[in-house]
N, C-alpha and C positions, 0 to 999 in steps of 0.2 A: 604636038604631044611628045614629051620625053618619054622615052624608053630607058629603062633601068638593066643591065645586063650583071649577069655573074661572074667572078673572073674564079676560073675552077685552073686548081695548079695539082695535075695529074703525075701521080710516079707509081710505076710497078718493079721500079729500081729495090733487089734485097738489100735492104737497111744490114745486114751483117757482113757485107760486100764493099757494098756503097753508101754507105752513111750520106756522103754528100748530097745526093741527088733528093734524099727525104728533110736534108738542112734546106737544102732551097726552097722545096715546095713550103715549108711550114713559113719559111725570112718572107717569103711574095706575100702567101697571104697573113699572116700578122702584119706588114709591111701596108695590104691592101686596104684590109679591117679596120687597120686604126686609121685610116685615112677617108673612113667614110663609105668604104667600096667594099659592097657585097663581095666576100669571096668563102673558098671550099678548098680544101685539101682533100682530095680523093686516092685512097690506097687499094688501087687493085694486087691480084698476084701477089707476091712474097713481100710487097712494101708492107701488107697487114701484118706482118709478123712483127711490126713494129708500134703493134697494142701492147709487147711485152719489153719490157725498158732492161730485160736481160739480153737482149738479144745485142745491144750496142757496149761494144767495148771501153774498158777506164782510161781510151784515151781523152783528150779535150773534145775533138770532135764528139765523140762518143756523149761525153758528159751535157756540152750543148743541144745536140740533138735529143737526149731525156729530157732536160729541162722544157724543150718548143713542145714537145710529144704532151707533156702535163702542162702545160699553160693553155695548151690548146684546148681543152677541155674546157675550160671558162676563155677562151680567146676570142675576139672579132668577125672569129670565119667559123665556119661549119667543117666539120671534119666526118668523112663518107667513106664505105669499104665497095 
């Protein structure tokens, strides 16, 4: 019997701080998703303040981490508070 597992990519990193740490979680699971592999972005703590796409600054990171945030919405993974 094959068993199916989730790969859940967890951050409670603030997105107005650390942008980074919510770039990663969204690149694994997009990364995972399209490759066939159940996966979940989960935002606990002050990562959820990153439902508001004001909260990430006009730099490039900034700009990329909007774009994953709203692609994720219709993306391969599931996204959880």
């Amino acid at each position: 019997m094959t068993q199916r597992r989730k790969l859940v990519f967890f951050t409670t990193a603030d997105p107005r701080t650390d942008p980074g740490a919510l770039f990663r979680a969204y690149h694994f699971a997009t990364v995972a998703g399209s490759a066939g592999l159940e996966a979940e972005v989960r935002l606990a703590g002050a990562a959820v303040s990153a439902t508001d796409p004001t909260v990430f600054d006009d730099s490039e990171l900034g700009s990329d981490v909007r774009q994953r945030v709203a692609a994720g919405a219709d993306g391969p993974f599931e996204v959880s508070f």
